[in-house]
C-alpha positions as CSV (number, residue, x, y, z in Angstrom):
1,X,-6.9,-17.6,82.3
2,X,-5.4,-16.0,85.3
3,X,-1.6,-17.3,85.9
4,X,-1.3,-19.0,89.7
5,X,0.9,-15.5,90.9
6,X,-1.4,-13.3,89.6
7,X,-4.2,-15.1,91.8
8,X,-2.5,-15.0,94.9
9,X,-1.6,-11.4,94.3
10,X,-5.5,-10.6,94.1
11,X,-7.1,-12.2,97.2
12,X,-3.7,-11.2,98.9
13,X,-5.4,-7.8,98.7
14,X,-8.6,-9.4,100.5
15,X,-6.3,-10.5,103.3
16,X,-6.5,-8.0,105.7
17,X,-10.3,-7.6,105.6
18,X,-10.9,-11.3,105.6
19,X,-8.7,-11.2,108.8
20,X,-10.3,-9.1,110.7
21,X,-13.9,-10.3,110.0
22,X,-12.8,-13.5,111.4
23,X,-11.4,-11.5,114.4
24,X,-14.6,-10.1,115.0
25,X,-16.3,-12.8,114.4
26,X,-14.5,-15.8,116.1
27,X,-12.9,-14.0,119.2
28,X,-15.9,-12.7,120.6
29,X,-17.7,-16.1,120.1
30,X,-14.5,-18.2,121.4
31,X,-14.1,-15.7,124.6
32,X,-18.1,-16.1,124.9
33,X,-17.4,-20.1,125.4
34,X,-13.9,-19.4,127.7
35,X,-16.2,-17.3,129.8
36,X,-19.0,-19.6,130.1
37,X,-16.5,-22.3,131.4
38,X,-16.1,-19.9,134.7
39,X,-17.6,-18.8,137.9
40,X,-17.5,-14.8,136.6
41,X,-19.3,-13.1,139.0
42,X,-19.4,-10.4,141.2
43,X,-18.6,-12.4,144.2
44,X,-15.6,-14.2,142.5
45,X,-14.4,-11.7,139.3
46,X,-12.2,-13.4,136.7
47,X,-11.8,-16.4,134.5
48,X,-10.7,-19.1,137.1
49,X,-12.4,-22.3,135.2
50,X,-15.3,-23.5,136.1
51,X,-15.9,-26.5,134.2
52,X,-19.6,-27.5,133.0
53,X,-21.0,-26.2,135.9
54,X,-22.9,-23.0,134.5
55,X,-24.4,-25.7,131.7
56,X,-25.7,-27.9,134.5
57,X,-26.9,-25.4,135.7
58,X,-28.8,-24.0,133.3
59,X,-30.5,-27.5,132.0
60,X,-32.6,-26.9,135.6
61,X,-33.1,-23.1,135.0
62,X,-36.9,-23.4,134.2
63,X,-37.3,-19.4,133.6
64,X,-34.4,-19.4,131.2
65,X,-36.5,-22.5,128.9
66,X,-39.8,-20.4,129.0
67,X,-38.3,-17.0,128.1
68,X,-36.9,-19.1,124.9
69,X,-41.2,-20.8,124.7
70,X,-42.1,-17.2,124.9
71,X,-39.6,-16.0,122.4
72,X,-40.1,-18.3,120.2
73,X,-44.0,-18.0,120.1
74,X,-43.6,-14.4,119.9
75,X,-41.1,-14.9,116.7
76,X,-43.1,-17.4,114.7
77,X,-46.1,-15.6,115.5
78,X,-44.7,-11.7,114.5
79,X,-43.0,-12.9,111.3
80,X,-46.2,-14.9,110.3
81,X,-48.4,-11.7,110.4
82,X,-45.6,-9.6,109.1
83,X,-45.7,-11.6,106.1
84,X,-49.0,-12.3,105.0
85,X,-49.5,-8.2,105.8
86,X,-46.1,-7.5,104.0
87,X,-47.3,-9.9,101.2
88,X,-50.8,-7.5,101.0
89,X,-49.0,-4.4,101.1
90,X,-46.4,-5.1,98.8
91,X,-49.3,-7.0,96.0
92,X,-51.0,-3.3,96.5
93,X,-48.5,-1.2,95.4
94,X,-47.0,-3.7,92.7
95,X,-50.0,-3.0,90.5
96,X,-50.5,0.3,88.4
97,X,-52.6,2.0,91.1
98,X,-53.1,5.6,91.9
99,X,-50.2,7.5,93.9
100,X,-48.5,4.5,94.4
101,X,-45.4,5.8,94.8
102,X,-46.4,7.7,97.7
103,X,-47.8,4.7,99.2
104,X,-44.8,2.7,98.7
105,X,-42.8,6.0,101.0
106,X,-45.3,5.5,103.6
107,X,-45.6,1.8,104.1
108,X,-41.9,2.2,105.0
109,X,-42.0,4.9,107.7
110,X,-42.1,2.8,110.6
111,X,-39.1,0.9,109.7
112,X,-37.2,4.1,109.9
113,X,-38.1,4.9,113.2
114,X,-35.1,4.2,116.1
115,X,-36.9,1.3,117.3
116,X,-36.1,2.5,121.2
117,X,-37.6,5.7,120.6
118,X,-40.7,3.7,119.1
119,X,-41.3,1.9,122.3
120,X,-41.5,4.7,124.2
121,X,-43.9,6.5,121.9
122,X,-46.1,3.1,121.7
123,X,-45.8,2.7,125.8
124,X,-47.2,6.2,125.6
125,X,-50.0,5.4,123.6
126,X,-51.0,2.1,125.3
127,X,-50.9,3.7,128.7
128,X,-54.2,2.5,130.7
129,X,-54.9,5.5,132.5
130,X,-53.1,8.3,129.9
131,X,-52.7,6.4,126.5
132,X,-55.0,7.5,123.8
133,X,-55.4,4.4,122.5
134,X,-58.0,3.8,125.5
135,X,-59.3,7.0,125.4
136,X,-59.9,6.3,121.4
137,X,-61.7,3.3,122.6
138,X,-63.7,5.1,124.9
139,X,-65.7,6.7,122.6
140,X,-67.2,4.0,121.6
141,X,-68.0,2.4,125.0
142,X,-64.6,-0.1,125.2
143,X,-61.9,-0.2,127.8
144,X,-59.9,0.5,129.3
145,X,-57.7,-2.3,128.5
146,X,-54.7,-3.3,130.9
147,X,-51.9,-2.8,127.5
148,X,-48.7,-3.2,129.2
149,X,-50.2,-4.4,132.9
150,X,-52.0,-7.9,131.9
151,X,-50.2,-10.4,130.7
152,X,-52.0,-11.6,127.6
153,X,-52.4,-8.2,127.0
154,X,-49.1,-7.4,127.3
155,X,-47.7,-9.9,125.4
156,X,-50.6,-9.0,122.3
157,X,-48.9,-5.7,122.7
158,X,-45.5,-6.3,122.3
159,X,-46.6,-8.2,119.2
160,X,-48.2,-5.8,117.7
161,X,-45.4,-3.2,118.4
162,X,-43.3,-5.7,116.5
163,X,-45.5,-5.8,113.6
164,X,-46.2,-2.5,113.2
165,X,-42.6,-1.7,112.6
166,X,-40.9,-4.7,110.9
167,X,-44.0,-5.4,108.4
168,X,-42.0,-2.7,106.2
169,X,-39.3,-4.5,106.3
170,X,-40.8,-7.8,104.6
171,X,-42.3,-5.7,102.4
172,X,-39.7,-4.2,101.0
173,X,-38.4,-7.7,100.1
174,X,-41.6,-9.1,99.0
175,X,-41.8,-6.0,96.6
176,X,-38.5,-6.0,95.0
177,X,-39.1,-9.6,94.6
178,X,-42.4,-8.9,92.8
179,X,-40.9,-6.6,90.6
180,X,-38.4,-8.8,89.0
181,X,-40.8,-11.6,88.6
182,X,-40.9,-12.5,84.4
183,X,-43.8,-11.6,82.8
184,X,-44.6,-14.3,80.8
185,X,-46.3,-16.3,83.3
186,X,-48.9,-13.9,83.8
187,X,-49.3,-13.3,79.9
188,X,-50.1,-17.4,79.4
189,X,-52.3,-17.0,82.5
190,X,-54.2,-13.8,81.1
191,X,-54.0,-16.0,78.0
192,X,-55.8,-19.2,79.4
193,X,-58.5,-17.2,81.0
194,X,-57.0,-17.2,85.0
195,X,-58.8,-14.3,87.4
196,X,-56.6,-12.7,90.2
197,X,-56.9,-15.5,92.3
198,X,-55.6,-18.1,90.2
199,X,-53.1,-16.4,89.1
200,X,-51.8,-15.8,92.5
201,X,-51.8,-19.4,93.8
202,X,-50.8,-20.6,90.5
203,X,-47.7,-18.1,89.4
204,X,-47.3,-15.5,91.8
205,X,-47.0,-17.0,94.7
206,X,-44.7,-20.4,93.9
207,X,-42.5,-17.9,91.6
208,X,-42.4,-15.9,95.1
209,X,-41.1,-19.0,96.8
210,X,-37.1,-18.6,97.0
211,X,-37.7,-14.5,97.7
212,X,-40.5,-15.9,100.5
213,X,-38.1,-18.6,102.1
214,X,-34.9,-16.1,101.9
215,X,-37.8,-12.9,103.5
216,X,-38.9,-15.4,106.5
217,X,-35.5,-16.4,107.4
218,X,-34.5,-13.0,107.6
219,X,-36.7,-12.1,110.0
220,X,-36.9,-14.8,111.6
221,X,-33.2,-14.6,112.9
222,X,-33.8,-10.9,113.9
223,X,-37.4,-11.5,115.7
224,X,-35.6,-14.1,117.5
225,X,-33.2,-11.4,119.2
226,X,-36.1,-9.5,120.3
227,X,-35.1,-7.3,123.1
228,X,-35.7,-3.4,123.1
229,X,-39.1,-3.0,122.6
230,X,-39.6,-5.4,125.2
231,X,-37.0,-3.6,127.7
232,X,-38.7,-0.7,127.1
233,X,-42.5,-1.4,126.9
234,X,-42.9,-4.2,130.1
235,X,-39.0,-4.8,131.2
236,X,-40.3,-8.2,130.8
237,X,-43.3,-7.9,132.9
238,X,-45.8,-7.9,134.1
239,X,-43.6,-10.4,136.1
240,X,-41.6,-12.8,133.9
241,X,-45.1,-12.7,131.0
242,X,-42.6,-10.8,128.6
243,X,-39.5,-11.9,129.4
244,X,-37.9,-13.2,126.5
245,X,-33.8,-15.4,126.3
246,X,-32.1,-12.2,125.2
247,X,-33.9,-10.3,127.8
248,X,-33.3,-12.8,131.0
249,X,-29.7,-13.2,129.5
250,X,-29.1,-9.4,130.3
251,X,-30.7,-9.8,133.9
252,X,-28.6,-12.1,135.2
253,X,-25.4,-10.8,133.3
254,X,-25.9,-6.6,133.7
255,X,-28.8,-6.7,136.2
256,X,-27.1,-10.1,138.8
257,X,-23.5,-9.5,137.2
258,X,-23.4,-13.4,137.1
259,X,-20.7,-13.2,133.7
260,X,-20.3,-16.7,133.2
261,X,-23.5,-18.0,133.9
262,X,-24.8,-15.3,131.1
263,X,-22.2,-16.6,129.0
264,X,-23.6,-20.1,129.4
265,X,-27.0,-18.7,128.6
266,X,-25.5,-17.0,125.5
267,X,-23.9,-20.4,124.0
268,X,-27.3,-22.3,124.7
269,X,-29.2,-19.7,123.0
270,X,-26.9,-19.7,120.2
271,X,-26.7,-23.7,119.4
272,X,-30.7,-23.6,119.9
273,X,-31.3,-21.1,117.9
274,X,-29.0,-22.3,115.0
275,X,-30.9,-26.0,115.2
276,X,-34.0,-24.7,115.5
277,X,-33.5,-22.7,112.5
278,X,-31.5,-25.5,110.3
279,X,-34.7,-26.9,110.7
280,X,-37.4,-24.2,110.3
281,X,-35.5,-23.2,106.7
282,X,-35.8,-26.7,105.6
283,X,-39.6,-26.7,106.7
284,X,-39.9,-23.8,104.2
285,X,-38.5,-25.5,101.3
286,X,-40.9,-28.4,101.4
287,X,-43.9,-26.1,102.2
288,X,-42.4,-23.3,99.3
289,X,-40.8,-25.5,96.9
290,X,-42.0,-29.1,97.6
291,X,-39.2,-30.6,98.4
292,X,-36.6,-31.7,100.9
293,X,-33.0,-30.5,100.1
């Protein structure tokens, strides 16, 4: 058993690093909140405080609460499809199938695209007049389609941007879970006569739960920072159809230079985002597991 010195002389060595994770951790979130206690704008610069007036403010700011309705419908809905496709993909290639292993490299490749440079390839394609996507569809009597000029359209088509490259990701996770599932499940299974379907309902999928729960969560926080693809594919148009918290956030703090405001926006989105996820995790773990805690 480790003598009481000899403790203290180990995680003094994880000092250091312990401090300055909380420094970049905690200052920027404490100056976030200083800031969003002021006027900081570009009519009157600086840190003079402000009081609650930016979070009044914002309780009455109707296009900041239906950029967070779009973002989160746009969130749920992405990481939904993303995992029953990821789910698919990742059921495929877990079974002894030919050149799997070459699948498994290719179901990946649009997860290692720089998802900027992706936008602007996929606002390429989806172009009405130019895209090929409607001159694909052209051939067989369809379109042009207003992509990135509708609304409904637009919104469909960030989506689907989203999906296309962040499906990978889930199925990465969905696979390496897959593959260090036990096998004696599916031996008593094979045993008492179960076909492919039973077997998933019945062992596959609750043994999947705690990978499932952990994969959903995951992407959940990153869908609901959503912000380049739709910066680069409809700048939030076509008028506000796209606009997303993130995205409105960075008009009025880069585009209106209205700092503390931004800052207020920032802290709202935060605390929101944490309830609203508190919540959606423990939604999970009844629907996964069957239970509450």
């Amino acid at each position: 058993m480790d003598q009481p010195e000899f403790r203290f002389y180990k995680l003094s060595f994880l000092l250091p690093g312990l401090l300055g994770l909380l420094a970049v951790i905690l200052f920027p979130l404490f100056f976030t909140v200083r800031v969003s206690l002021s006027g900081w704008s570009a009519v009157s610069p600086g840190l003079d405080f402000d009081g609650l007036a930016n979070y009044r403010a914002l309780v009455s700011d109707v296009r900041f609460w239906q950029s967070f309705e779009r973002l989160a419908g746009m969130a749920v809905g992405t990481v939904l499809i993303q995992y029953i496709l990821g789910f698919a993909m990742a059921l495929l290639v877990w079974r002894e199938i030919r050149y799997r292993r070459f699948f498994r490299v290719l179901f990946l490749v649009p997860m290692m695209t720089t998802p900027v440079i992706m936008s602007v390839i996929w606002r390429t394609i989806l172009h009405e007049s130019l895209g090929p996507a409607n001159d694909f569809l052209g051939l067989f009597g369809l379109g042009p389609y207003p992509w990135l000029t509708d609304g409904s359209f637009a919104m469909a088509s960030v989506m689907m941007v989203e999906v296309w490259q962040w499906t990978p990701f889930m199925f990465l996770l969905l696979l390496a879970g897959l593959i260090s599932l036990p096998r004696e499940p599916f031996l008593a299974a094979a045993i008492d006569g179960a076909g492919p379907v039973r077997t998933f309902f019945n062992v596959t999928f609750p043994l999947m739960a705690p990978v499932s729960i952990g994969a959903i969560i995951i992407r959940l926080i990153e869908a609901s920072k959503i912000m380049d693809s739709v910066y680069v594919l409809t700048s939030g148009g076509p008028g506000t159809a796209t606009e997303t918290a993130g995205y409105y956030i960075y008009i009025r703090g880069l585009k209106d230079f209205e700092i503390g405001y931004a800052a207020a926006l920032s802290v709202t989105y935060l605390v929101v985002m944490i309830v609203l996820l508190t919540v959606i995790a423990k939604l999970l773990v009844r629907t996964f597991v069957g239970r509450g805690t």
